[in-house]
N, C-alpha and C positions, 0 to 999 in steps of 0.2 A: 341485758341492755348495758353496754359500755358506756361508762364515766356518763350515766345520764339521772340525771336529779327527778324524782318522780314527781314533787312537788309543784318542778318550772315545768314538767311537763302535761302536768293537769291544767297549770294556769294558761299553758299554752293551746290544748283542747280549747280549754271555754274560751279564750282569745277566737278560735278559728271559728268554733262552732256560732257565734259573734257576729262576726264578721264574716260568714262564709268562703274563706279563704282559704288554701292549700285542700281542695275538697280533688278528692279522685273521682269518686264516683257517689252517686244516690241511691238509694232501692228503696222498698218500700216497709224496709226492718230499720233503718238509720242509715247515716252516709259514712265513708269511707276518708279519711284522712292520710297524706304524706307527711312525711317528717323528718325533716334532716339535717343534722348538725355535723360537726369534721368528724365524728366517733361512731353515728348511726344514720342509718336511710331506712326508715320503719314508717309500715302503713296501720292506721289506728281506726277500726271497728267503733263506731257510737251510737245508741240506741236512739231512736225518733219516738215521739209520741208525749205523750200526755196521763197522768194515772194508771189504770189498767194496761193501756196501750203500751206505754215505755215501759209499764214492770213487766208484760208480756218478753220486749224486745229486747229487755234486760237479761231475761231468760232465758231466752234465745241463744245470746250471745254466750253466756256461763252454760252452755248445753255445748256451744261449737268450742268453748275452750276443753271442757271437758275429752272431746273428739280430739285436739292438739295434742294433750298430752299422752291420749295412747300412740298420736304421731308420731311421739320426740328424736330424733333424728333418724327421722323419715325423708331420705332424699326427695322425692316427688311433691313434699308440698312444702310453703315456709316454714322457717322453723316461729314457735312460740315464745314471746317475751312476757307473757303474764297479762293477767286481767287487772288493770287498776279502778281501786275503786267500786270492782263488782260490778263493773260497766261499762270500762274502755276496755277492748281488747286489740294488746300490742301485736303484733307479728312483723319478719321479716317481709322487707320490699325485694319483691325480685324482679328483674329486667328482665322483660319482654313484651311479646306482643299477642295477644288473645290469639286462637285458632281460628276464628269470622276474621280476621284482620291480614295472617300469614300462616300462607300453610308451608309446614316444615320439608324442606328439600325433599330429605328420606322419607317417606309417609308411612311404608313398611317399618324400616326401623323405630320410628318415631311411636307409631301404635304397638309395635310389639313391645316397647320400653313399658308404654301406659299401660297396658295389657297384665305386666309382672307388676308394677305399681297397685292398682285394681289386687291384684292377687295376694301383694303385703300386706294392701291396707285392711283387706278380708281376713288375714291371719292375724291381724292385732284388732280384730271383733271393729272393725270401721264398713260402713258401707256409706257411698259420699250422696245417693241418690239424687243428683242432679248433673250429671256427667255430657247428659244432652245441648245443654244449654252452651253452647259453643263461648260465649263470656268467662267458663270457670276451669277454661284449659289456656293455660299459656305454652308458645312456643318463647322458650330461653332462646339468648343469643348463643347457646353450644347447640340447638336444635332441640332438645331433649324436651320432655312435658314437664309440667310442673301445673299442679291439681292444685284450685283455689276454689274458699267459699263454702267450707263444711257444716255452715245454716242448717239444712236438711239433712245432714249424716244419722245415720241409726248407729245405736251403739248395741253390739249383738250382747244380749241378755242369756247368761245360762240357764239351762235348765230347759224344760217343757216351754216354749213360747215360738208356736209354729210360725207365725204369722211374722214376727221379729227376726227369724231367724231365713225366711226367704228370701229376703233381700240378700244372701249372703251365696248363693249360689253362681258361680260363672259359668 
């Protein structure tokens, strides 16, 4: 995160979270926050809930940053700015527009790119298990995919773990 003070930006979270302002989107793990100053355009993961619930969602979240950092520079999905707090999870903002919204010129090219994506993120022990959901596919403004939303990714486990390790199959 360039030239960005982690302090003003936690006060800036509880500001939004507040005020429900700069909100992208909602689910039913916490909402999705924008964020942009002259030096960063970054969207911020925060957990919903109450007790059990938020320390669930909290989990969650430190499970998906986990998934990030076997990404790290992983063309096909944002890159990682860090978990602050044990609870906001920073990540690049990428421009575009979900796959329910625009389908990409090339459709061949486009799936065959996602296709070799799916197949990196399987050699670095990622399987993203919600690829259906047409919301966690953006089409970029070069066409290209770009995989959002690794909530439910398996992280493949060595060893004997049949069932962990089926998810990993193409």
């Amino acid at each position: 995160m360039e030239h960005l003070d982690e302090t003003a930006l936690k006060q800036w979270i509880e500001d939004s979270i507040n005020s429900g302002a700069n909100v992208l989107a909602a689910g039913y793990q916490g909402q999705t926050l924008v964020y942009e100053d002259a030096n960063n355009h970054l969207v911020i993961k925060i957990p919903h809930g109450k007790g059990l619930v938020r320390w669930f969602h909290r989990h969650m979240l430190r499970h998906e940053y986990a998934v990030y950092k076997k990404l790290r520079d992983f063309d096909g999905a944002p890159s990682c700015h860090g978990l602050i707090d044990d609870q906001y999870l920073v990540l690049e903002y990428i421009d575009g527009r979900t796959i329910r919204t625009k389908r990409p010129l090339d459709e061949d090219e486009f799936h065959h790119k996602l296709f070799k994506y799916i197949q990196t993120m399987h050699a670095r022990s990622v399987a993203h298990m919600d690829l259906k959901r047409k919301d966690n596919l953006l089409v970029k403004a070069d066409e290209s995919p770009c995989i959002l939303d690794f909530g439910a990714a398996v992280i493949k486990k060595p060893g004997f773990h049949p069932f962990n390790q089926y998810h990993y199959q193409v």
